[in-house]
C-alpha positions as CSV (number, residue, x, y, z in Angstrom):
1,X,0.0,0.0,0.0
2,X,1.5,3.6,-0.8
3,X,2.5,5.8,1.9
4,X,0.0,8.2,3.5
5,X,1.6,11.3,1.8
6,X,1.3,9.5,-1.4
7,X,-2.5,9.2,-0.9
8,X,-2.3,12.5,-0.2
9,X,-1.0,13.7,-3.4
10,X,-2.5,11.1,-5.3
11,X,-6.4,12.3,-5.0
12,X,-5.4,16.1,-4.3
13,X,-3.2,16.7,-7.4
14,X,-6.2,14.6,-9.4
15,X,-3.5,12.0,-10.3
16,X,-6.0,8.7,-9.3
17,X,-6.5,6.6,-12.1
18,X,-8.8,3.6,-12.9
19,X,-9.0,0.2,-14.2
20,X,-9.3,-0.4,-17.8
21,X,-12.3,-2.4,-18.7
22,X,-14.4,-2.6,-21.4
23,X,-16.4,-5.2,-19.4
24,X,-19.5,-3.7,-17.4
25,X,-19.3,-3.3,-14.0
26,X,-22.2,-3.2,-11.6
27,X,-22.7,-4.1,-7.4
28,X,-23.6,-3.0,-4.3
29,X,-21.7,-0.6,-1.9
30,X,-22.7,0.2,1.3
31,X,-21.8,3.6,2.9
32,X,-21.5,3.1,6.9
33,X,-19.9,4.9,9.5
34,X,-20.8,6.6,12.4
35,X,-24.2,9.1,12.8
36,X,-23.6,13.0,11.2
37,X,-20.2,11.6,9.1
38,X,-22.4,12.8,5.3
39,X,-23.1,9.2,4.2
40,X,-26.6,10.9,2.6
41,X,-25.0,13.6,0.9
42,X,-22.1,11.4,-0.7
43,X,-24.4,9.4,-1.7
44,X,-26.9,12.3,-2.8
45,X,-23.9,14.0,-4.6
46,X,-22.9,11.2,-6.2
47,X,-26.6,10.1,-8.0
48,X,-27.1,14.0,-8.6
49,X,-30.5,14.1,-7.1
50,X,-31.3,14.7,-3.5
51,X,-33.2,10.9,-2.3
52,X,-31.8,10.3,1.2
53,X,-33.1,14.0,3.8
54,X,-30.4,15.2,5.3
55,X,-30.1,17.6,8.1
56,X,-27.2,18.3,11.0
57,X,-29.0,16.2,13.2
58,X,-27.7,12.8,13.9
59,X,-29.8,9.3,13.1
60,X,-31.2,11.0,10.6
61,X,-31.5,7.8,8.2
62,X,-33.3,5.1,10.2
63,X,-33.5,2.5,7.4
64,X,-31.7,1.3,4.3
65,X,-31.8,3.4,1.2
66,X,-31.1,2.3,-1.8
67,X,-30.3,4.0,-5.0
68,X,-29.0,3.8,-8.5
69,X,-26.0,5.5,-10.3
70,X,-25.9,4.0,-14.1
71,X,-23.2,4.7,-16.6
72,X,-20.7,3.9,-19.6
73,X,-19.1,1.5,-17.0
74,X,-22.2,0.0,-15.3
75,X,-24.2,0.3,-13.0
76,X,-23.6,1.2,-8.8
77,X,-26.5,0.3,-6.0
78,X,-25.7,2.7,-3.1
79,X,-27.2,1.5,0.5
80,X,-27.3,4.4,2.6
81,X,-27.8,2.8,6.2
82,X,-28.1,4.6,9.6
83,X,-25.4,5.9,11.6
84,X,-24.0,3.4,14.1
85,X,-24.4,4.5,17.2
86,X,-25.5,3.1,21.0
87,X,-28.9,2.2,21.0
88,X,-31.0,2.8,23.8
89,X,-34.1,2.2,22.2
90,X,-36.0,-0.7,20.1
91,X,-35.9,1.8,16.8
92,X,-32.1,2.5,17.8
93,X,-31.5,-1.9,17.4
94,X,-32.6,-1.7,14.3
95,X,-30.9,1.3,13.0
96,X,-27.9,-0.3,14.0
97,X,-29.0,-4.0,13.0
98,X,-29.5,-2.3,9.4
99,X,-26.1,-0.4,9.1
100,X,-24.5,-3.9,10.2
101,X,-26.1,-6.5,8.5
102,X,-25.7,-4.1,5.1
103,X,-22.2,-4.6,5.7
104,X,-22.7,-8.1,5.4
105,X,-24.3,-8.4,2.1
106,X,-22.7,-6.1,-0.4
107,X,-19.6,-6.3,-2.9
108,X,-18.2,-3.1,-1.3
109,X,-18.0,-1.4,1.8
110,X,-17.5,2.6,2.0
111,X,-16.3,3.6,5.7
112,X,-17.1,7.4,5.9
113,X,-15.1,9.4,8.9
114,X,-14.5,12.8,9.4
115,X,-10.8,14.8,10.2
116,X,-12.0,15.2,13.7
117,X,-12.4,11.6,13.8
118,X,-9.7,10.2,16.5
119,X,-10.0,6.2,16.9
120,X,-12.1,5.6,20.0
121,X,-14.6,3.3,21.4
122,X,-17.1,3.7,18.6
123,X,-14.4,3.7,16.2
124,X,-13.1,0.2,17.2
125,X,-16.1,-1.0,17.3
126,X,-16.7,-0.1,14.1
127,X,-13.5,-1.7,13.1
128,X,-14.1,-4.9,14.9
129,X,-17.4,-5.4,12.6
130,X,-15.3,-4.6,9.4
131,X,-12.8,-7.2,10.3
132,X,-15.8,-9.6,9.8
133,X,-16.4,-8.7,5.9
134,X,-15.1,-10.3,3.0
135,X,-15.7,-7.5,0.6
136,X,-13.4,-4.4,-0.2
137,X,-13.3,-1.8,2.0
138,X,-12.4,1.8,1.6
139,X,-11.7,4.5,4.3
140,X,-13.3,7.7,2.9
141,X,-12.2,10.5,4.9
142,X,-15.0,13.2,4.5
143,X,-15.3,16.8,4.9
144,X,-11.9,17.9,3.8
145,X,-13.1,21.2,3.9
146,X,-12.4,21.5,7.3
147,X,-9.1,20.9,7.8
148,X,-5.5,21.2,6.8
149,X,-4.3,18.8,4.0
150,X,-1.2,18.4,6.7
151,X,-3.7,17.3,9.5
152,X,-4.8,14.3,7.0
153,X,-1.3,12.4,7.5
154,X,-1.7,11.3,11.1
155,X,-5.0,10.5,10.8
156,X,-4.6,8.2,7.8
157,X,-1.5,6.4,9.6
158,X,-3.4,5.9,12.9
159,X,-6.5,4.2,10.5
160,X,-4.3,1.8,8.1
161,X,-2.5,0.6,11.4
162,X,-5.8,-0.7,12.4
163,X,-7.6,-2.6,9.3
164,X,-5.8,-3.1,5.2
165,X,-8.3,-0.7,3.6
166,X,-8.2,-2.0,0.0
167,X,-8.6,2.5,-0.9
168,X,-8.2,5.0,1.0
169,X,-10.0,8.1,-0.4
170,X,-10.4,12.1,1.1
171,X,-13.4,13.7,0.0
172,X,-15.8,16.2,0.1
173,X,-19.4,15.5,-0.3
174,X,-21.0,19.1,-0.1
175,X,-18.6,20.3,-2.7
176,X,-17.9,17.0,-4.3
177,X,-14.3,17.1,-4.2
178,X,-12.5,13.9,-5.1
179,X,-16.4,12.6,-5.6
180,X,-15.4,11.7,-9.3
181,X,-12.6,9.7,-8.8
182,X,-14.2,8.0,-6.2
183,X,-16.7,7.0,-8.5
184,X,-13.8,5.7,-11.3
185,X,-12.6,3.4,-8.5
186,X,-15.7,2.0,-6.6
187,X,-16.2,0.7,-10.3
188,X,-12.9,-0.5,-10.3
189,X,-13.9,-3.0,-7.7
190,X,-16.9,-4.0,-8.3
191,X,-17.5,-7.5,-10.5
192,X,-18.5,-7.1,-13.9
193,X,-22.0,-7.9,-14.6
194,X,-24.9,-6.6,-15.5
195,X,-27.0,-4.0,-14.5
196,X,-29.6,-4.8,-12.0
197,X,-32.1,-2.2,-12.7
198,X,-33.3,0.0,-15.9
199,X,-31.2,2.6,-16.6
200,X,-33.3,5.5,-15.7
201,X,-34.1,4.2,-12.2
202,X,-33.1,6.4,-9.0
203,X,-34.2,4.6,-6.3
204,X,-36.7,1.7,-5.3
205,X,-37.6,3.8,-2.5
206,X,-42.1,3.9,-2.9
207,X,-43.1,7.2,-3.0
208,X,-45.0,7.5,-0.3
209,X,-41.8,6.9,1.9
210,X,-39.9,9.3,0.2
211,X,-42.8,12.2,0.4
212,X,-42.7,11.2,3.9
213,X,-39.0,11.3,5.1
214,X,-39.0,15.2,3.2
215,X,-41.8,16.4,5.8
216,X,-39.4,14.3,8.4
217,X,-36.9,16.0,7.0
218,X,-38.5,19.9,7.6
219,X,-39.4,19.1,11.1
220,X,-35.5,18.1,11.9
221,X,-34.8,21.5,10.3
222,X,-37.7,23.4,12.2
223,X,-38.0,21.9,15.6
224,X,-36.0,22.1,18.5
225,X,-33.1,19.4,19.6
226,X,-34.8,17.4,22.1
227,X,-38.3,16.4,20.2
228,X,-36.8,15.4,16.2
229,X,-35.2,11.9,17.8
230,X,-39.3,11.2,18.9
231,X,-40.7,12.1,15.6
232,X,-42.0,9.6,13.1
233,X,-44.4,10.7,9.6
234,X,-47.2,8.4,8.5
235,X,-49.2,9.2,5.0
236,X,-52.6,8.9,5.2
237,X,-53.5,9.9,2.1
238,X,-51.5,10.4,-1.6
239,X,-54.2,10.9,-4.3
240,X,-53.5,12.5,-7.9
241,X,-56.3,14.3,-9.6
242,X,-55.3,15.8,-12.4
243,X,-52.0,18.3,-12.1
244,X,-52.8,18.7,-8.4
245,X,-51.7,15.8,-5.2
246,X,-53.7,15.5,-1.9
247,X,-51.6,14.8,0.7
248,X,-52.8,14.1,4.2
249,X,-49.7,13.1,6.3
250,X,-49.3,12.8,10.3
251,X,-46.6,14.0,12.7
252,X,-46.0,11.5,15.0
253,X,-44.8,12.1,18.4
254,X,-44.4,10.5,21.8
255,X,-45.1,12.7,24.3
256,X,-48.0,15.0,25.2
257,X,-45.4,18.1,25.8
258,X,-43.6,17.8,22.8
259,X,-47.3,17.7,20.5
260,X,-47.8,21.8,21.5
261,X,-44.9,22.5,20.1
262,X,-44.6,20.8,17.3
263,X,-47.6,22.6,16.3
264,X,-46.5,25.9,17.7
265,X,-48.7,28.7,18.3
266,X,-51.5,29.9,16.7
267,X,-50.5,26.2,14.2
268,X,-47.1,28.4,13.0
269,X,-44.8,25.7,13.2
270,X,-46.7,23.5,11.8
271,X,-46.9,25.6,9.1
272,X,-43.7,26.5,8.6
273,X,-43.0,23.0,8.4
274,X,-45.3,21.8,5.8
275,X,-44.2,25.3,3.4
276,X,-40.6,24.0,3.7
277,X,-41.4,20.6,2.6
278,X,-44.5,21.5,-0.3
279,X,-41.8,23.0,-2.9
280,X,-39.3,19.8,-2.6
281,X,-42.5,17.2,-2.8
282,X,-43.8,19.8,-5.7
283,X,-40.6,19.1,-7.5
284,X,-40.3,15.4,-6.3
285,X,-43.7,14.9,-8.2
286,X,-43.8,17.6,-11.4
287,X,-47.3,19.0,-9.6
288,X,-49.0,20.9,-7.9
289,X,-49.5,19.9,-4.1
290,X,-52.0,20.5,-1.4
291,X,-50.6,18.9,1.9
292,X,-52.2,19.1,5.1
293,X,-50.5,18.2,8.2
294,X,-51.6,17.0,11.2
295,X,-49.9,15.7,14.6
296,X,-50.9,12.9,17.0
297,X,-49.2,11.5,20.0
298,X,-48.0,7.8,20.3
299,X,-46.2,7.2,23.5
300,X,-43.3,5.2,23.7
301,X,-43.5,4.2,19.6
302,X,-40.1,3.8,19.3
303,X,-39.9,0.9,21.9
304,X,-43.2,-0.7,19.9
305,X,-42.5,-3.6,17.6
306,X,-46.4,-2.8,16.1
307,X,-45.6,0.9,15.9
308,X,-41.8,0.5,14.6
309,X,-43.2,-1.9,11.8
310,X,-46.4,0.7,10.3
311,X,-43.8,3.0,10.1
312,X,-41.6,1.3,8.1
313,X,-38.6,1.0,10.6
314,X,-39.1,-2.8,10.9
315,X,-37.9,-5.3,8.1
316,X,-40.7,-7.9,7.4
């Protein structure tokens, strides 16, 4: 493996090359790490289209979500799993369930870190599960924006001391730095095959969850830090008629306190919520959209097997 200065100067003087194939390439990768690192906006970067919400926030993705890069070279399935974290909570196993298993089942693994990222506790654990997959694995170092290229040595030696990553790779997602050649070599790696799904497919994500994790989405960005961990968005309704979408969806909370504010007073934060999230599901959709929010209170939903499956956070 090249030196850590040599990693350096290979993705930051744009000297990375790739494999070349004239065979098809096409897999799954799974971006992992711990919760807040950008695995959604990578991946959101990388397909061009915003499908994963994001927000400062951490466990913002609760779930797997998949979607679909296709080009010349084939064709990429990125799972975008929740951030591994300690669960104290039924809905917190299986956030970390998902991001664990995922690792489990795909042809590559991308390990997103920050700068700031020392190797602790959650770190090793982390590590511990990686030592336990087959597949590739690349180190993605993200957010390179906020630090000094020097700063990037250490931190690279400390990490490659610990596992054989088969890339290391610094990026940055919100500018897309170093995004393209990341691209060139998670292709690299991959098996050649065909593609799994039609070209012009995004996502398998329904609709219905999508429209729903975008009003999720705008109450992370609206509310306060204590109540978006306890919130949870059902659809009740999702009828077209003609160029215009009814949309009836539900805010669910779980406690009584935390339902008053959510709706805030005289209904404005409930309203500021649903105009933050009507343009994106107007643009998600090509049409016109009337949705109407509502907000109920389901104590203790995130320790409920019933509740955590209607909402979608339980596999089958």
């Amino acid at each position: 493996m090249n030196s850590s200065e040599d990693v350096i100067n290979q993705f930051f003087n744009g000297k990375a090359g790739s494999v070349d194939s004239k065979e098809s390439r096409s897999g799954f990768v799974a971006l992992i790490g711990r919760a807040n690192v950008g695995k959604s906006t990578l991946m959101n970067r990388i397909i061009g289209q915003k499908i994963a919400i994001t927000s400062p926030k951490p466990q913002t993705t609760r779930g797997r979500i998949r979607t679909v890069y296709t080009s010349d070279r084939g064709q990429i399935v990125f799972i975008d799993t929740p951030g591994i974290h300690k669960a104290r909570t039924k809905l917190g196993d299986y956030m970390v369930g998902v991001a664990e298993g995922t690792m489990k089942e795909v042809d590559l693994v991308l390990w997103l870190i920050e700068p700031a990222h020392k190797i602790g506790d959650g770190e090793k654990n982390i590590i511990a599960k990686l030592k336990e997959v087959k597949s590739p694995v690349f180190l993605i170092i993200n957010k390179t924006d906020t630090c000094k290229r020097d700063e990037l040595l250490p931190l690279i030696d400390s990490y490659r001391k610990e596992l054989d990553f088969t890339e290391i790779v610094p990026v940055c997602a919100r500018k897309g730095d170093n995004v393209d050649t990341l691209v060139d070599l998670i292709y690299d790696h991959l098996p050649e095959g065909p593609a799994f799904y039609p070209e012009d497919t995004l996502t398998d994500q329904p609709m219905k969850q999508i429209v729903s994790e975008i009003i999720r989405e705008k109450g992370l960005r609206c509310l306060g830090d204590e109540i978006p961990h306890g919130i949870a968005v059902g659809i009740d309704q999702m009828k077209q008629s003609g160029n215009l979408w009814e949309i009836d969806a539900t805010i669910y909370c779980d406690k009584d306190s935390h339902k008053g504010m959510i709706i805030g007073k005289g209904g404005s934060k409930l309203k500021e919520i649903g105009s933050e999230a009507r343009p994106e599901i107007e643009s998600l959709l090509d049409s016109k959209v009337n949705l109407k929010l509502w907000v109920k209170v389901k104590k203790g939903w995130r320790d409920s097997d019933f509740l955590l499956k209607n909402f979608g956070y339980k596999d089958e």
